[in-house]
N, C-alpha and C positions, 0 to 999 in steps of 0.2 A: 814397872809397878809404881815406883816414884811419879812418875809421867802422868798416870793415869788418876793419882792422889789427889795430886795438884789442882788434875782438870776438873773433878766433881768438885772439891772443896771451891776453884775457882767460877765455875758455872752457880752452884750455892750463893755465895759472896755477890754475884753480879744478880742473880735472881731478889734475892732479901734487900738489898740497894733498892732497885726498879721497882718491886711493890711499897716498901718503905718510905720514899721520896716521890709518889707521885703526887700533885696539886689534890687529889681528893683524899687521901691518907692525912688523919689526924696526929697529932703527936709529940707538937713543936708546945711553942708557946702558950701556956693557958690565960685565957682570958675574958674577964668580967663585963658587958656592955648591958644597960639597961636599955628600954626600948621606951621610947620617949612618949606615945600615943596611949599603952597599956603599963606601964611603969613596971614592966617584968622582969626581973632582971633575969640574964642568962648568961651560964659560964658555957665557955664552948674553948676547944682547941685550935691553936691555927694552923694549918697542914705547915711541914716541912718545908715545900717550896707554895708560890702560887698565896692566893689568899682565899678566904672559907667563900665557897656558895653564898649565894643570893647578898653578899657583900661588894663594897666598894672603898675607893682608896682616891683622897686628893693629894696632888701634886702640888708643890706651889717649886719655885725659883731656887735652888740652893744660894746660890749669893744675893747679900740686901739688896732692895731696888734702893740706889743712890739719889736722893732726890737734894738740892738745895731749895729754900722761901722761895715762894713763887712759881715753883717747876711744877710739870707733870710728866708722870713716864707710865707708858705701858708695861703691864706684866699678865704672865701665862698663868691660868690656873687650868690642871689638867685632872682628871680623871684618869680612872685603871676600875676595871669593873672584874669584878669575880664571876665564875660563873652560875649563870641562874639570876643574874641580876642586870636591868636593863632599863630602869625606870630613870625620870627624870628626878634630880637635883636641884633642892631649890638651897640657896647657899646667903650665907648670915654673916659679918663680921662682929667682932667684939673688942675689948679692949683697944680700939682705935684711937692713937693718939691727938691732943688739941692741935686743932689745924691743918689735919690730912684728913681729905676722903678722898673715896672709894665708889666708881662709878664702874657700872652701872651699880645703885643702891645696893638691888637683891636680884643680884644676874639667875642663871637658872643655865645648866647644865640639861640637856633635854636629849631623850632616847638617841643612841644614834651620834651624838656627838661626843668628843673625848677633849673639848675643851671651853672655856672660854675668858678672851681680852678683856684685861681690866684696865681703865685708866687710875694712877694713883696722883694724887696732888696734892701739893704744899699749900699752904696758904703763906702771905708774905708774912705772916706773924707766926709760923707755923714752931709746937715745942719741939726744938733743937735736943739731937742723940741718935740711939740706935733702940727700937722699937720691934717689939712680936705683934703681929696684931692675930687675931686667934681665925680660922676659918673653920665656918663649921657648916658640911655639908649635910641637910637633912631628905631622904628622900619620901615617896609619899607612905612607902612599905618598907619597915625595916627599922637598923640600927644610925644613927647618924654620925660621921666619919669627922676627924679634925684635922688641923695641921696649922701650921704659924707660918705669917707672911710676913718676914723682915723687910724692915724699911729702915733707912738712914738718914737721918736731913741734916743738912748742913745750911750754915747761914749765907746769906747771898752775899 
C-alpha cells in the first residue's frame, strides 16, 4: 500500500514539474520591456526555462576583451533566439569609450545566422581602465535586447 503511495504521489510530482518548467509555461520572472516603434509598454513573464516567444537574447564574451594603445582584437557577439523569432538584428553601440571603436560600425545579425565578428581597437591615445560599453540589439519586429561588452586597455 506504501509502495503504491509513493508511486502516484511520485508520478504527480514528476507530471507538475514537466508541465510547469516547460520553455512555453509562464511564471518565472516578471518583466517590464517597452517597444521602441509603438512605445507600448508591456509586462509579460519569462517561462522557467528557455526565453519568451518571438524574443531574442545577445551574447557577448564573459571575460574583458584585453586590449593595450594601439591594439586590435576580435570579439564574438552571439545571438540565442526564442521561439517564434527569426528576424534580422540590426545592433548599436553606446557608451563607447574615448579612443576605441568598434568595426563593423552597425554590423547586423541576419536571419539564419547566430552570430557576428567584431573587430575592437585601441587608439594609441586610447582612455586607459576597464569599460562596459552597452549593446543594444534592435530587431525590425519586436522588443530590443542589451547586454555590456567589457573591454580593458592598458597602456602600451
Amino acid at each position: 500500500m506504501m509502495m503504491k503511495r509513493f508511486s502516484v504521489v511520485f508520478c504527480v510530482s514528476i507530471l507538475g514539474f514537466a508541465t510547469g518548467c516547460n520553455p512555453g509555461t509562464t511564471g518565472g520572472e516578471t518583466t517590464k520591456t517597452t517597444d521602441p516603434q509603438t512605445g507600448t509598454t508591456v509586462t509579460s513573464k519569462k517561462p522557467f526555462i528557455g526565453m519568451p516567444s518571438g524574443t531574442f537574447e545577445l551574447s557577448t564574451p564573459v571575460m574583458a576583451s584585453s586590449l593595450k594603445q594601439g591594439e586590435s582584437k576580435e570579439s564574438t557577439l552571439t545571438i540565442s533566439r526564442g521561439e517564434n523569432f527569426s528576424g534580422d538584428v540590426a545592433i548599436k553601440f553606446a557608451e563607447i569609450p574615448m579612443g576605441v571603436s568598434i568595426k563593423p560600425v552597425a554590423p547586423e545579425i541576419k536571419h539564419g545566422d547566430d552570430s557576428v565578428v567584431l573587430t575592437v581597437s585601441a587608439a594609441e591615445d586610447a582612455a586607459l581602465g576597464d569599460f562596459s560599453i552597452q549593446v543594444i540589439g534592435h530587431p525590425a519586429k519586436g522588443t530590443d535586447s542589451t547586454n555590456k561588452l567589457k573591454v580593458s586597455i592598458a597602456k602600451k
